[in-house]
N, C-alpha and C positions, 0 to 999 in steps of 0.2 A: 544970645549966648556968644563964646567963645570959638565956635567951631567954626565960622565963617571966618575968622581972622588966622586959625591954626593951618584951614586949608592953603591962605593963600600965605601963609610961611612954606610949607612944604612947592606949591607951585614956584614959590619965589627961588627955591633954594634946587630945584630939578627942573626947570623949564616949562618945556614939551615935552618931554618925558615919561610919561607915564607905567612903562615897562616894571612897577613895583610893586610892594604888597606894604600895606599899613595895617599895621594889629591894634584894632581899636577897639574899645567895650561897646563904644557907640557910633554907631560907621553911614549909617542911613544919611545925613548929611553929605559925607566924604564921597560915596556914592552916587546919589541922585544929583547934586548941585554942580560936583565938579571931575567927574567920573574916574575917582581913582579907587581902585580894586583894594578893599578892606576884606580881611580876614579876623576869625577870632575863633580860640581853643575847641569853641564850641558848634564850631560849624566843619560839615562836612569838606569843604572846601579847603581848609586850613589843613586838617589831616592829608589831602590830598597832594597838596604843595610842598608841607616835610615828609612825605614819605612813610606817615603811619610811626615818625620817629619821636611826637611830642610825649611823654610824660611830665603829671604833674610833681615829681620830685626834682627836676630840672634844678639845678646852679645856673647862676647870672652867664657865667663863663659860657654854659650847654647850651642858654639858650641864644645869647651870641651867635654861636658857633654855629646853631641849629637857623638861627632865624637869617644868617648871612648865608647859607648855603641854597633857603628858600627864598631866596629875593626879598624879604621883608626887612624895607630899609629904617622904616619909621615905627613907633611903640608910642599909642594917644591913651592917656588915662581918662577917666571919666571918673571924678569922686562918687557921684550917684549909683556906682557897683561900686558898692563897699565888699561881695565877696571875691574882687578879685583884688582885693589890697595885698594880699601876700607876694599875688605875682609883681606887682608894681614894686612892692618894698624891694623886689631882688635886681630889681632895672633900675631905682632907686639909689640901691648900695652901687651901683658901677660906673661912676662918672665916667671913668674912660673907656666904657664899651659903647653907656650909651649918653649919647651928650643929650645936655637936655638943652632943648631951639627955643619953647614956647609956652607959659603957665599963663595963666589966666582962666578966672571966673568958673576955678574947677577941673579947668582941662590943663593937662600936662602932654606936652609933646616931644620925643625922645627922636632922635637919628642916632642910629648903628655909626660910631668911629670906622672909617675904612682902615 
């Protein structure tokens, strides 16, 4: 698949750096292969890093706002969660919040504009 090649877009574009959070549908790769710290809506983890402040009626703009305050610099789609298409549609609608770096073979890879 894709995600071997998305990881090493993100290492290309942050270094050594790893001090960030990746909101990925599918993160177990991102994880295990090249250890950078993935979150997702669904995980206790995620809650804990904004602050108990996500809801699901979120604007692109909130969740910018929200996900730049959380250190979560990157947003990976996965077509294969087709129920989180709505959240993607609204990262989707915001080229200028969030750029997109990387598509391929299903996976879509987004970085936060600073």
């Amino acid at each position: 698949g894709a995600q071997p090649e998305a990881a090493q877009e993100v290492e290309k574009l942050e270094g050594k750096d790893k001090d960030f959070y990746i909101y990925a549908a599918s993160s177990a790769y991102f994880s295990w292969y090249h250890n950078l710290k993935t979150v997702i809506s669904r995980d206790s983890a995620f809650h804990v890093i904004t602050n108990l402040e996500w809801k699901e009626g979120l604007g692109p703009l909130e969740i910018y706002n929200l996900f730049k305050r959380s250190n979560i610099k990157y947003v990976m789609d996965n077509i294969y969660r087709p129920q989180l298409k709505p959240f993607f549609d609204k990262i989707k609608s915001r080229p200028d919040l969030f750029e997109p770096i990387f598509q391929k073979d299903g996976i879509s890879l987004w970085r936060l504009k600073l």
